[in-house]
DSSP file (Angstrom, degrees, kcal/mol; ACC not computed):
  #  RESIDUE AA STRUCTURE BP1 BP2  ACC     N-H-->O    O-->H-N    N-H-->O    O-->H-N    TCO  KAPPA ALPHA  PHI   PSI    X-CA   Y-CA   Z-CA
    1    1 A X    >         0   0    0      0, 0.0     3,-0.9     0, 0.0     2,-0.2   0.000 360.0 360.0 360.0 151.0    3.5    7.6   33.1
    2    2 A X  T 3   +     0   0    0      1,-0.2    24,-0.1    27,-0.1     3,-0.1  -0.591 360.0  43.5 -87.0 144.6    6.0    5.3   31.3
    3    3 A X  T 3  S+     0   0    0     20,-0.5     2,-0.8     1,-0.3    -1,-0.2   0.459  78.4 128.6 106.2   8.4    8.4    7.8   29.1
    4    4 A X    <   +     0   0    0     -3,-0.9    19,-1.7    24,-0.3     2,-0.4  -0.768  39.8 170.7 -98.1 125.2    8.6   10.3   32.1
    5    5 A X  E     -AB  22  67A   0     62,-2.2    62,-2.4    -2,-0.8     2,-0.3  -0.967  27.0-146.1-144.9 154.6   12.5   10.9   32.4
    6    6 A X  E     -AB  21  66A   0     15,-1.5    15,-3.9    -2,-0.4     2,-0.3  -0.914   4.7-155.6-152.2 120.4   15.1   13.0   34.1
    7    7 A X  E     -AB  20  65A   0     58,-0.6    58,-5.0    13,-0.3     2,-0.3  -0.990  10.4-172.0 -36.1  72.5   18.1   14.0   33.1
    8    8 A X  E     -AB  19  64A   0     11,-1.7    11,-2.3    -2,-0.3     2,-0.3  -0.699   9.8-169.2-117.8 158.0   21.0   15.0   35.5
    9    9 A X  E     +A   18   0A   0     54,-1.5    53,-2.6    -2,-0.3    54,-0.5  -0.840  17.3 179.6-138.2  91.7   24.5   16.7   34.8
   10   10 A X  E     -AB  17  61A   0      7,-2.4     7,-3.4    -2,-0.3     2,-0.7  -0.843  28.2-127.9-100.4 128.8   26.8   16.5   37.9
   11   11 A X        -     0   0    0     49,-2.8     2,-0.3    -2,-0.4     5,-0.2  -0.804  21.2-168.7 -96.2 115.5   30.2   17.9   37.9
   12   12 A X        -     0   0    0     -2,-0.7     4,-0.2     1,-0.1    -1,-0.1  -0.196  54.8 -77.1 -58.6  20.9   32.6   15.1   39.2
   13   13 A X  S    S-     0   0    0     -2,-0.3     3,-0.1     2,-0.3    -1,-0.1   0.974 116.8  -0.7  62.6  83.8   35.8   17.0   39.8
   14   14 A X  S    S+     0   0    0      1,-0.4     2,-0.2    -3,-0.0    -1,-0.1   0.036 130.2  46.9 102.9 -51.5   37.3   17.6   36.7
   15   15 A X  S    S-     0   0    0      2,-0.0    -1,-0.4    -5,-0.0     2,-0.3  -0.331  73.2-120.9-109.0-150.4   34.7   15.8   34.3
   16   16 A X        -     0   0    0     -5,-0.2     2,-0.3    -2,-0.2    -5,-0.2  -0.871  21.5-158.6-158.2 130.0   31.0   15.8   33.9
   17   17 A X  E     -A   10   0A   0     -7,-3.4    -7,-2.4    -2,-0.3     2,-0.3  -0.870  12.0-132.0-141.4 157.3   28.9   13.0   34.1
   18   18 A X  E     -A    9   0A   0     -2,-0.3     2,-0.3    -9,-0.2    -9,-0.2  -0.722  19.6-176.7-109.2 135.5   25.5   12.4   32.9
   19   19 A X  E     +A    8   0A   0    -11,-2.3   -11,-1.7    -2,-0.3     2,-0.2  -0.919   3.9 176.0-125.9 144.4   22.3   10.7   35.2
   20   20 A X  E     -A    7   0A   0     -2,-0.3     2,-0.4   -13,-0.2   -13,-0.3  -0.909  10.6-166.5-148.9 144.1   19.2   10.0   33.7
   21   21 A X  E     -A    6   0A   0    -15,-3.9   -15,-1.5    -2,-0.2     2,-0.4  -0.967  18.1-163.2-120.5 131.4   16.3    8.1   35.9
   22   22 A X  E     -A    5   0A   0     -2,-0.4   -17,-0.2   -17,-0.2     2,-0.2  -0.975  29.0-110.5-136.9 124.0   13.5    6.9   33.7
   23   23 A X        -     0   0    0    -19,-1.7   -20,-0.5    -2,-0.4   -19,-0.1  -0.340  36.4-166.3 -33.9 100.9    9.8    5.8   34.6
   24   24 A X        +     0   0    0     -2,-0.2    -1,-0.2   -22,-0.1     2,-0.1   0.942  59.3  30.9 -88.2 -20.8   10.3    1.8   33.8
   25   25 A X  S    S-     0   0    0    -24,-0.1     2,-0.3     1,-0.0   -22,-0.2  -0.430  97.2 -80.6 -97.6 177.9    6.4    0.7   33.7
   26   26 A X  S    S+     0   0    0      1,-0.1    20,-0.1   -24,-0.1     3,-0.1  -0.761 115.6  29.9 -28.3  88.8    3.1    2.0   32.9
   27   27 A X  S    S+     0   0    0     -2,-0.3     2,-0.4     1,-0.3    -1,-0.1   0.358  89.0 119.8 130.0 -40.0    2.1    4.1   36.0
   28   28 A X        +     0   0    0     -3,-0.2     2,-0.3    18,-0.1    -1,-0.3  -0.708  36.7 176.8 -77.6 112.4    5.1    5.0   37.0
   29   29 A X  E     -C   44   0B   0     15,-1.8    15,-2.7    -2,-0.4     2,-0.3  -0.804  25.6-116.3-123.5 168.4    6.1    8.6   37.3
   30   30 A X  E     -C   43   0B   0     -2,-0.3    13,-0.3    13,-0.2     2,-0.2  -0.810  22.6-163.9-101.3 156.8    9.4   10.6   38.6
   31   31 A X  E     -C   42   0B   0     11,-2.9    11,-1.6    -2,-0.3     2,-0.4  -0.773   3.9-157.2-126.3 146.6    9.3   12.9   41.3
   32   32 A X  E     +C   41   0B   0      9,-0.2     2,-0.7    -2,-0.2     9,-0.2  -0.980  14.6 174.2-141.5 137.4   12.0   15.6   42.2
   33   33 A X        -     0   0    0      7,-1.6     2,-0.6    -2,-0.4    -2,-0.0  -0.894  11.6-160.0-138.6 115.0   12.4   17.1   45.9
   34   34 A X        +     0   0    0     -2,-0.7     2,-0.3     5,-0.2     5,-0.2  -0.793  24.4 147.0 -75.5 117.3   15.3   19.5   47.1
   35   35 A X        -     0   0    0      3,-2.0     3,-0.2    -2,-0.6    23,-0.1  -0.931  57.9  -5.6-162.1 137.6   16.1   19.9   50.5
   36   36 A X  S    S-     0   0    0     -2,-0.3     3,-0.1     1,-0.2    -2,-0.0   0.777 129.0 -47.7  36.6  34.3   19.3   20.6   52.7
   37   37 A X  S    S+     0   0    0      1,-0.2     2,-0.5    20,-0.1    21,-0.5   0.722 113.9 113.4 103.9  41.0   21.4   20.5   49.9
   38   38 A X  E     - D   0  57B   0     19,-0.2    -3,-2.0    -3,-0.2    19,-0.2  -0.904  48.4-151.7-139.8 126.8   20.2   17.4   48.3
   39   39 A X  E     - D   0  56B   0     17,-1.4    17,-2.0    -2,-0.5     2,-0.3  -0.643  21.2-171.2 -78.9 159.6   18.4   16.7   44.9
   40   40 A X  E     - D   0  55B   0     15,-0.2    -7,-1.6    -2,-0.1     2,-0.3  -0.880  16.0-171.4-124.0 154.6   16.3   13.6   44.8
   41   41 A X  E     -CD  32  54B   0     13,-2.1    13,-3.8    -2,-0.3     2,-0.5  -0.927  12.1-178.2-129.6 124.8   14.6   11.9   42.0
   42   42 A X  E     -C   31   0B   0    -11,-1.6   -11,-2.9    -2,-0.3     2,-0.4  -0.974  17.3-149.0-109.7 132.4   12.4    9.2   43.1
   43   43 A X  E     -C   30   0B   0      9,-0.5     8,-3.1    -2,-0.5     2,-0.5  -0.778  33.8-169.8 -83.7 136.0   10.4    6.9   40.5
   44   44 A X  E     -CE  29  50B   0    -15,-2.7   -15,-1.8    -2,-0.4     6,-0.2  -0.985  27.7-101.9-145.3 164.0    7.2    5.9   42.1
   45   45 A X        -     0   0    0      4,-2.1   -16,-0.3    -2,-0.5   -18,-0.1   0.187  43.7-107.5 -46.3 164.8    4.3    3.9   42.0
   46   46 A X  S    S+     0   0    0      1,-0.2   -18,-0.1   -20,-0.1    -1,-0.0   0.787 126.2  54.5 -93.8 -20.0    0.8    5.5   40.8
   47   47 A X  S    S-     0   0    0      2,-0.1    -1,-0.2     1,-0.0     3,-0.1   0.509 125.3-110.9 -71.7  -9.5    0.0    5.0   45.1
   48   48 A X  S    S+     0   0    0      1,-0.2    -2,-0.1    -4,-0.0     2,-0.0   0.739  73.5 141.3  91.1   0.2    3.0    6.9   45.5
   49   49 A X        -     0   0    0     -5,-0.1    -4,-2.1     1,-0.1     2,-0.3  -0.485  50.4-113.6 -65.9 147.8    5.3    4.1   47.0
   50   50 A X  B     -E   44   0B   0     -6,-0.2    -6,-0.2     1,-0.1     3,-0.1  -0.646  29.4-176.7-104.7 168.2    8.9    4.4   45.6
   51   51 A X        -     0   0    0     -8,-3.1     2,-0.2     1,-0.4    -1,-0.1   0.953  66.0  -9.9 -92.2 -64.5   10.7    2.4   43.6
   52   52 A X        -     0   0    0     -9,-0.3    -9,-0.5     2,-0.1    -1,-0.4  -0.583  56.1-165.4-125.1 176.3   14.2    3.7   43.1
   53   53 A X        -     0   0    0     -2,-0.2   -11,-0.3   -11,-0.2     2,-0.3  -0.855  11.3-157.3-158.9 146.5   15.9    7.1   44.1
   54   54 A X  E     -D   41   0B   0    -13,-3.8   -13,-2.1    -2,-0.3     2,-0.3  -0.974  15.7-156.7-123.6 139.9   19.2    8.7   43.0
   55   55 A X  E     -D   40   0B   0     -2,-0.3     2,-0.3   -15,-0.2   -15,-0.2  -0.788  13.7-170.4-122.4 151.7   20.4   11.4   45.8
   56   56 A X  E     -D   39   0B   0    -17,-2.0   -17,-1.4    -2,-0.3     2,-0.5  -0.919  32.1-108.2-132.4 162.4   23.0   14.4   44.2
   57   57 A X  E >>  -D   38   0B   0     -2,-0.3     4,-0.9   -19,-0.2     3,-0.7  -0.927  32.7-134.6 -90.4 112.4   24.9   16.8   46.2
   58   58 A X  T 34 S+     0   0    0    -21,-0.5     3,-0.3    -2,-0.5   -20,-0.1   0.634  99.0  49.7  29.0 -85.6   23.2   20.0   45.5
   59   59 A X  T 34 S+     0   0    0      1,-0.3    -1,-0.3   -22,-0.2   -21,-0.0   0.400 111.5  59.9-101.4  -2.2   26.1   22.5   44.8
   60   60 A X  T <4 S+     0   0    0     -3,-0.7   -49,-2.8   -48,-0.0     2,-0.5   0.660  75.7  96.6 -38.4 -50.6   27.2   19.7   42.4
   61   61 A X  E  <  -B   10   0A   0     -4,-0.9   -51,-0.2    -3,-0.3     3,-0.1  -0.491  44.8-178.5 -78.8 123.1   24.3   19.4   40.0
   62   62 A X  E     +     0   0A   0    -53,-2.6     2,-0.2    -2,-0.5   -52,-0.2   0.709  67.5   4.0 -61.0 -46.8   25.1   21.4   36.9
   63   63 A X  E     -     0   0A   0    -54,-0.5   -54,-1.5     2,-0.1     2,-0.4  -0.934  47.4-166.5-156.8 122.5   21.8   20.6   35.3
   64   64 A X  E     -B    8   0A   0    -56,-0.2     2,-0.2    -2,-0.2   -56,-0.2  -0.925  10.3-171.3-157.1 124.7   18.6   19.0   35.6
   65   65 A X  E     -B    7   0A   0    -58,-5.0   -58,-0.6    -2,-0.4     2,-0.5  -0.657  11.8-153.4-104.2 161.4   16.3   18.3   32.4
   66   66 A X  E     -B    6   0A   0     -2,-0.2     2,-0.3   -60,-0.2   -60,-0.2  -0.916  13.1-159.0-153.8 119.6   12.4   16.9   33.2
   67   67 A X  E     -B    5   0A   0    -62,-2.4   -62,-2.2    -2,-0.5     2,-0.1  -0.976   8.7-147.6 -94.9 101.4   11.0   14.9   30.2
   68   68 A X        -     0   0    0     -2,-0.3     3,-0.1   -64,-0.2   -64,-0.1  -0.412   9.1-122.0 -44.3 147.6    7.8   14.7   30.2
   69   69 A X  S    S-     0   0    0      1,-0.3     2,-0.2    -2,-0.1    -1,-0.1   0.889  78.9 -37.2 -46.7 -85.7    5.6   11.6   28.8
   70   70 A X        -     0   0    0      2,-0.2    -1,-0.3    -3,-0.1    -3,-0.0  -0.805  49.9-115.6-138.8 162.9    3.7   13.1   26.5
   71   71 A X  S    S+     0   0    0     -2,-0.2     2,-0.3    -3,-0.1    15,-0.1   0.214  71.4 123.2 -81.4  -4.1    1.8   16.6   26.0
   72   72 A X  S    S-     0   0    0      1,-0.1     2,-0.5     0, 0.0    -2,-0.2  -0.519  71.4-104.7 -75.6 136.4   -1.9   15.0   26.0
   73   73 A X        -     0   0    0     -2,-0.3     2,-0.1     1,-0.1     3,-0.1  -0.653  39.0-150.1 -60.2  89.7   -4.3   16.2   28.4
   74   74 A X    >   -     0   0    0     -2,-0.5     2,-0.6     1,-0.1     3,-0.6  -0.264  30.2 -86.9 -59.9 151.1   -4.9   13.9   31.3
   75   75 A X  T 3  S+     0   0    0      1,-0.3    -1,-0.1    -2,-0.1     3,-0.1  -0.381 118.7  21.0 -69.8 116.7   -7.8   13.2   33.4
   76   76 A X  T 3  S+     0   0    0     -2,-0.6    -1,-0.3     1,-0.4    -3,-0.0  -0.114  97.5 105.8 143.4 -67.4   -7.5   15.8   36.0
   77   77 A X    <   -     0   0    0     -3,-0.6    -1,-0.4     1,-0.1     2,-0.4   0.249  67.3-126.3 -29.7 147.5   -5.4   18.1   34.4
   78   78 A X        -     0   0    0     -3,-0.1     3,-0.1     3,-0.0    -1,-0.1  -0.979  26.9-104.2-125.7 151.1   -7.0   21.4   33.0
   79   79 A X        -     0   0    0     -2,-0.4     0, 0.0     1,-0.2     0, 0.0  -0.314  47.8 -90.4 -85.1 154.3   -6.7   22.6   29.6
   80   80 A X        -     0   0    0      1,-0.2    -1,-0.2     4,-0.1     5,-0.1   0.138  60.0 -89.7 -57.6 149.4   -3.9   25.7   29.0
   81   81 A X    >   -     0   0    0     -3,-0.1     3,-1.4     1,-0.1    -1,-0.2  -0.399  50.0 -78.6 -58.0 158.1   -5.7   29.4   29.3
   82   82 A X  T 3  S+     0   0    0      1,-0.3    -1,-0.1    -2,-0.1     3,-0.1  -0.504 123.8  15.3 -77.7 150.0   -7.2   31.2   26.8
   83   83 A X  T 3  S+     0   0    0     -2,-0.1     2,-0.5     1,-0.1    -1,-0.3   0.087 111.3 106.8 121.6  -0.9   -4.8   32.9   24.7
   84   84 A X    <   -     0   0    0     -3,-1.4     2,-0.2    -4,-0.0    -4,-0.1  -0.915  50.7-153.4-123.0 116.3   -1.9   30.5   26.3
   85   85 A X        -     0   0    0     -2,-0.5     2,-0.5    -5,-0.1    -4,-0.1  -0.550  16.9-119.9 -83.0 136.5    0.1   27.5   24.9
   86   86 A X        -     0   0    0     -2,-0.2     2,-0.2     1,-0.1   -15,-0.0  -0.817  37.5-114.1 -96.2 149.8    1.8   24.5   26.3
   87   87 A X        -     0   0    0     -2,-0.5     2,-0.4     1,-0.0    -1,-0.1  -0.429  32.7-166.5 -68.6 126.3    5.1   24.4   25.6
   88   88 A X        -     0   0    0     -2,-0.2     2,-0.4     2,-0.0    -3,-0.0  -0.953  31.0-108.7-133.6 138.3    6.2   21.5   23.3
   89   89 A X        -     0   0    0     -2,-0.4     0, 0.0     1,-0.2     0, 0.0  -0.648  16.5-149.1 -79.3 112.2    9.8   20.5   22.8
   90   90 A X              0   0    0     -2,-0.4    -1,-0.2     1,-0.3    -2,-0.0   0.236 360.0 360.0-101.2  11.7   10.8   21.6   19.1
   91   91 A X              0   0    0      0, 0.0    -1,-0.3     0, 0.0    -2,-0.0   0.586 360.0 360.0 -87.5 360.0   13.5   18.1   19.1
């Protein structure tokens, strides 16, 4: 979904530096996969091809924030349990 964004904080020896990988169309959502000591974020396609990817060193990343589009209920999706709230971002 366009508005789906990530948020990285890598320490650079000495500073800290800010990534952020953003959905650029309609359609498009980010994906995040760990493995042998590497973050990915891939933006992909709604078929799942990808688009971009930004790789981090693991024991490096500081931080990593997931934006979501929006809190509306998608086709697919199943509504919260009873007695149980999604979580909504109080900025």
């Amino acid at each position: 979904m366009k508005g789906d964004r990530v948020e990285i904080v890598v320490d650079a020896g000495g500073e800290v530096r800010t990534y952020e990988l953003t959905a650029t169309r309609a359609g498009r959502r980010v994906e995040i996969s760990t493995g042998r000591g590497v973050i990915e974020v891939t933006e992909v396609t709604r078929t799942g091809t990808p688009v971009r990817t930004a790789r981090f060193m693991a024991n490096r990343v500081l931080a990593l924030v997931e934006h979501p589009a929006s809190d509306r209920l998608v086709a697919g999706d199943e509504a919260p349990a009873p007695g149980r709230q999604r979580l909504r971002s109080s900025a």
